[in-house]
N, C-alpha and C positions, 0 to 999 in steps of 0.2 A: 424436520424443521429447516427452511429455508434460514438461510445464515446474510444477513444485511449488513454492505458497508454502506456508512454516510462518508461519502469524499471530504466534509466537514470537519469530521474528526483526524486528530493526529496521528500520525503511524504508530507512534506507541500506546494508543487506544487501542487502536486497528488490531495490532501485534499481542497484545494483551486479551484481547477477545478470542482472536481469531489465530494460532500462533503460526499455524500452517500458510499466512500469507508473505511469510518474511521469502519462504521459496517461490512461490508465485510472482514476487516483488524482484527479487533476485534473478529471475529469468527474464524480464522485463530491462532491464539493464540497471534496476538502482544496486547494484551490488554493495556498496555499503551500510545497505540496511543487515549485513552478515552482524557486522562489528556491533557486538554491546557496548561500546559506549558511542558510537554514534545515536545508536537507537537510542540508548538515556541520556542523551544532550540532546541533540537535531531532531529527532523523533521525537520530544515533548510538543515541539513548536509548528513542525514541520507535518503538511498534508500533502495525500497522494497529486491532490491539483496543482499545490505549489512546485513538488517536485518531481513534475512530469513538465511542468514549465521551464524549472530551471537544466535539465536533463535533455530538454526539448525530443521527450516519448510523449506519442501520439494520445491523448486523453482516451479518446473512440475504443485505441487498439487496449489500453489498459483495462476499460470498463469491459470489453469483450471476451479479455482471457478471463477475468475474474467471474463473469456469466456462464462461459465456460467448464470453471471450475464448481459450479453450483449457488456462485454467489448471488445477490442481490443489490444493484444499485443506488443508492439515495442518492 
């Protein structure tokens, strides 16, 4: 089964689904998606688009490791 993110959803969706993306996320430079409570405050609100924005990581190279890793883009 192909495993689909929507970039729509919040990381803590995302994390919740998926839990193996917090490493994927973490290699990418968000490193505070380690910390549970970031994740359960910022990560309710907070999507991969927005915080590739405010992080300024390249949207492309995100969606690419994630493909990479067997993911699926929305």
């Amino acid at each position: 089964m192909k495993k689909t993110i929507d970039l729509k959803m919040t990381v803590n969706e995302l994390v919740k689904a998926y839990p193996e993306i917090v490493e994927i996320m973490k290699e990418l430079g968000f490193e505070n998606i380690t910390d549970p409570k970031m994740l359960a405050t910022v990560g309710r609100f907070m999507t991969i688009e927005k915080g590739a924005a405010m992080k300024k990581i390249d949207l492309e190279t995100i969606k690419e490791t994630f493909e990479k890793r067997g993911f699926e883009i929305k």
